[in-house]
C-alpha positions in Angstrom: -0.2 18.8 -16.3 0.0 22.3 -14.3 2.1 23.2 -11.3 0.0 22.0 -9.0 -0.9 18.3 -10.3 1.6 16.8 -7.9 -0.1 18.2 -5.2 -3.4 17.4 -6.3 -2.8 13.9 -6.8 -0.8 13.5 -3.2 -3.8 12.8 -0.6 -5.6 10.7 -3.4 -3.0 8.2 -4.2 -1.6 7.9 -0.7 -5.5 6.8 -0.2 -4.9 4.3 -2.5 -1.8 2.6 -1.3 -3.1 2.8 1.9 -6.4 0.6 1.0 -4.2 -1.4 -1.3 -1.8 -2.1 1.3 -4.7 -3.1 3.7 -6.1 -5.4 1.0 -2.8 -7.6 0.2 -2.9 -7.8 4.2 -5.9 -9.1 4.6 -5.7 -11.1 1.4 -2.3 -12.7 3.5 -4.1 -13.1 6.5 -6.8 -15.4 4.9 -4.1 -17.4 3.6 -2.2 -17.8 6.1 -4.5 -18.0 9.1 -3.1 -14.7 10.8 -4.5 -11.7 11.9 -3.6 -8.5 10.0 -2.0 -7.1 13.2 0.7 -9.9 13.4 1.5 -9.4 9.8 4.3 -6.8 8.4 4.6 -5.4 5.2 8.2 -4.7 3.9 9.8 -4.1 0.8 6.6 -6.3 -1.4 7.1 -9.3 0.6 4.4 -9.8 3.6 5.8 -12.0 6.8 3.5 -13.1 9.4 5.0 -14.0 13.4 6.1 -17.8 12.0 8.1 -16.5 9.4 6.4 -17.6 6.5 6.7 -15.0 3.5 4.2 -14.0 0.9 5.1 -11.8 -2.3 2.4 -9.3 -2.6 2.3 -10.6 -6.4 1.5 -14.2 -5.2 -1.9 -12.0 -3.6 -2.7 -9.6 -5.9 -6.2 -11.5 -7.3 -6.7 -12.3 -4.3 -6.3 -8.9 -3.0 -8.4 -7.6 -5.8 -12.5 -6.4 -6.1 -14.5 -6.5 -8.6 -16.6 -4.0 -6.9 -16.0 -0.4 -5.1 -16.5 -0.7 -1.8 -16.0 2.1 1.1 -13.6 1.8 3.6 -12.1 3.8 5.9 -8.5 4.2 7.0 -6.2 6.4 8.9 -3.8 7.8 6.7 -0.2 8.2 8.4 1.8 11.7 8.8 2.4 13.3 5.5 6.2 13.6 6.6 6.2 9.8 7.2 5.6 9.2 3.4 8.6 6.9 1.9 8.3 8.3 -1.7 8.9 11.3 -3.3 8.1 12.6 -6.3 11.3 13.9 -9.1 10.2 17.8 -9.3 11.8 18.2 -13.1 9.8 14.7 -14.4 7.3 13.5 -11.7 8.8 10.3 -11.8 9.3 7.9 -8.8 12.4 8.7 -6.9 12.1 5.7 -4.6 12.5 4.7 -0.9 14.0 7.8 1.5 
């Protein structure tokens, strides 16, 4: 991998995460009978308004496709990303 694979890779992935994100949301809202908007994301567990709790593990199938499909999403501000990359290995550094 060259110097600039990191960078390459950035937009791409955070495309990613953002439609898998969205997808375990709306995987949680079907099961729980709560729109996406009252549901929070936070540290792999989902919560909707009520309290109840959902580990995005317990939705992954149901968050999957079997199919590509085009969505469209609003990515967040590059500076509000919450991981960064290790510069000397390119491993995951974790949560700022």
């Amino acid at each position: 991998m060259g110097p600039g694979h990191r960078a390459s890779a950035y937009t791409p992935v955070r495309v990613a995460a953002a439609v898998a994100r969205q997808r375990l949301l709306e995987a949680a809202s079907a099961t729980f009978g709560s729109p996406v908007a009252y549901l929070r994301l936070n540290a792999g567990v989902i919560t909707d308004g009520s309290g109840r709790r959902l580990d995005i593990g317990a939705l992954a199938t149901k968050a999957a496709s079997t199919s590509t499909v085009a969505v469209a999403l609003e990515l967040s501000p590059r500076e509000c990303s919450t991981v960064t990359s290790h510069p000397a290995t390119g491993s995951a550094r974790g949560r700022r």
